[in-house]
N, C-alpha and C positions, 0 to 999 in steps of 0.2 A: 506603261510599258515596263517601268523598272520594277512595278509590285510582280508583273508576272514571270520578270528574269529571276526577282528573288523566289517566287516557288517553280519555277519550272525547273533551273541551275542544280537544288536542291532532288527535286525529283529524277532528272538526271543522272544527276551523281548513284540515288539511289538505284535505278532499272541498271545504270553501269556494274553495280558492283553485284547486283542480284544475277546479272547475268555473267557476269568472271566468275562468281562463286559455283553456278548451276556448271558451269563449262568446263571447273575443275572439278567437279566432283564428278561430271560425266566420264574426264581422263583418268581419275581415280578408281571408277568402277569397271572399269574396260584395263586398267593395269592389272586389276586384281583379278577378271577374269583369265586376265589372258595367262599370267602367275599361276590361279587354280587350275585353269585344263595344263597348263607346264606340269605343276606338281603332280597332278594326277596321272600324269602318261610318265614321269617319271618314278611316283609308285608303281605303276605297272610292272616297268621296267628291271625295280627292286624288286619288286615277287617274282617278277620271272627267276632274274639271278638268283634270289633264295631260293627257289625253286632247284636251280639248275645244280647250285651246290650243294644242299642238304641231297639228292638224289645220288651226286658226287660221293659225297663224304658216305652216306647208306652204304652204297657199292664196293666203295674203298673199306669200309668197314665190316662189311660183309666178305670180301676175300682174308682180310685179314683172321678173321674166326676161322675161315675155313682152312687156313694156313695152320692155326694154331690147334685146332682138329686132326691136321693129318701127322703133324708134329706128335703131337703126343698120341696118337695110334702108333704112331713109329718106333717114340722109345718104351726103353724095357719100361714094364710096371712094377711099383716099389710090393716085395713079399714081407707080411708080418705071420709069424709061427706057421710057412709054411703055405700059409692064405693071401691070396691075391686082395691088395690093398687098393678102394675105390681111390682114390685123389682127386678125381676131379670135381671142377669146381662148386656142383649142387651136393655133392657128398655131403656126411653130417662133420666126418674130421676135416676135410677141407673149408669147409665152412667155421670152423669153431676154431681155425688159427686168422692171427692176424696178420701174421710174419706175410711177408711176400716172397720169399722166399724159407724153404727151411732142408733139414736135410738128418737124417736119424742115421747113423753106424753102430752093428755092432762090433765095439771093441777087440771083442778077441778073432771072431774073423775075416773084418774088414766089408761083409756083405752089409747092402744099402739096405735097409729095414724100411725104410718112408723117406720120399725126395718128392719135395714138390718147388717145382724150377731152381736147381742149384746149383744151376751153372749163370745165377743171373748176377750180373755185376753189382757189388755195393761198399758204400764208403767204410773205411774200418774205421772211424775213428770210435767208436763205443768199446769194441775189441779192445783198443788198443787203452783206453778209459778203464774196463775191466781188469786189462793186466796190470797195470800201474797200479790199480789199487791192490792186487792180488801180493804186487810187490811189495808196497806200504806197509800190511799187514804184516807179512815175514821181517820186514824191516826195523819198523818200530814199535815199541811196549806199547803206545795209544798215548800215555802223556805228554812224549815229550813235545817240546814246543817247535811251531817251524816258522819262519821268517818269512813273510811274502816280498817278491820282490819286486818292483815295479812294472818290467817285463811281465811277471808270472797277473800282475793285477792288470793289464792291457789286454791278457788275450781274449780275442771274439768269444761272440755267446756262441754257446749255451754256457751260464757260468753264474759264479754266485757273488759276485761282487764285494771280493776279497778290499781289502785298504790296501796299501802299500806300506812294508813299512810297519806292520802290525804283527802281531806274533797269536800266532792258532794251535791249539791242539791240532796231533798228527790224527788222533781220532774224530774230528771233526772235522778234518778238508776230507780224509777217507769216505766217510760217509756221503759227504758233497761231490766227490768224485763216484763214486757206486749210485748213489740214490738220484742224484741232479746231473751229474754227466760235465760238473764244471771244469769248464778248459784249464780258470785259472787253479783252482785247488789243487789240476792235475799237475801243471808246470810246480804248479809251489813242492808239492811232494816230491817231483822227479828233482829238482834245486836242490832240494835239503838230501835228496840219499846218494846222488851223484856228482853236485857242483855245480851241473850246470844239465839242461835239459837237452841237447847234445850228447852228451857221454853220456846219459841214462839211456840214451837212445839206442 
């Protein structure tokens, strides 16, 4: 009797755990099913809405061409020597600017020669990068030296990562202000011709 407790207890044990393991792995495959038809009727769902917004966004973007269509049928078109100037945007000189906006006068009568969107808002800070150096120029011979100052070495980029505290030819933060557009060269120049970047102002 005790030889067949000892293999029966043993066999036992073993159909006990053949059949926990087949029982989990049955609730295992029935989670994943039921997980895959979830996910897949939830793909659905995301293609619908992709669906629903790219049609959105189309239409939305579709008024807006037509918007910007009857816009520029509306205003004047830009005259060069007297000839009506294509501008828009498959043209070849509209095509061969990169500006986003630009704008041609001439000088002596004020009449717009080529405007292509110039009433569009934009940052001056290059402008105002231009003139400072324009001022620099008139200001100093190119050698003399100018003193960076700790201020003038913190300002944000775009910039050329002046030292503090270091001394530069005036001809070389100019160049860095015209060619690189650096904040700080520009403060170091407006420092040295005015005191302080304030009253250059």
């Amino acid at each position: 009797m005790i030889k067949r407790a000892r293999i029966f207890i043993p066999l036992l044990l073993l159909i006990f755990l053949v059949s926990g393991l087949y029982s989990a792995l049955a609730s295992e495959s029935k989670r994943k099913t039921a997980t895959s038809s979830k996910s897949s009727a939830a793909l659905k769902a995301d293609r619908s809405t992709h669906r629903v917004t790219k049609n959105k966004l189309a239409k939305s973007k579709h008024r807006r061409h037509k918007a910007r269509l009857r816009a520029a049928s509306s205003r004047p078109r830009p005259v060069l020597d007297g000839r009506l100037v294509d501008d828009s945007p498959s043209s070849g000189l509209r095509r061969r600017l990169s500006a986003r906006s630009a704008i041609v006068i001439d000088a002596q009568t004020g009449e717009t020669l080529y405007a292509h969107s110039p009433d569009l808002p934009g940052q001056p800070a290059s402008t105002l990068k231009v003139l400072t150096g324009l001022l620099a120029i008139n200001h100093f011979k190119g050698s003399e030296m100018v003193e960076v100052s700790k201020r003038a070495a913190l300002m944000p980029s775009s910039k050329v990562f002046l030292q503090p505290g270091s001394n530069y030819r005036a001809n070389d933060l100019i160049n860095a202000v015209l060619l690189a557009s650096a904040n700080d060269a520009s403060v170091a120049l407006a420092e040295k011709i005015a005191g302080s970047e304030d009253v250059f102002a």
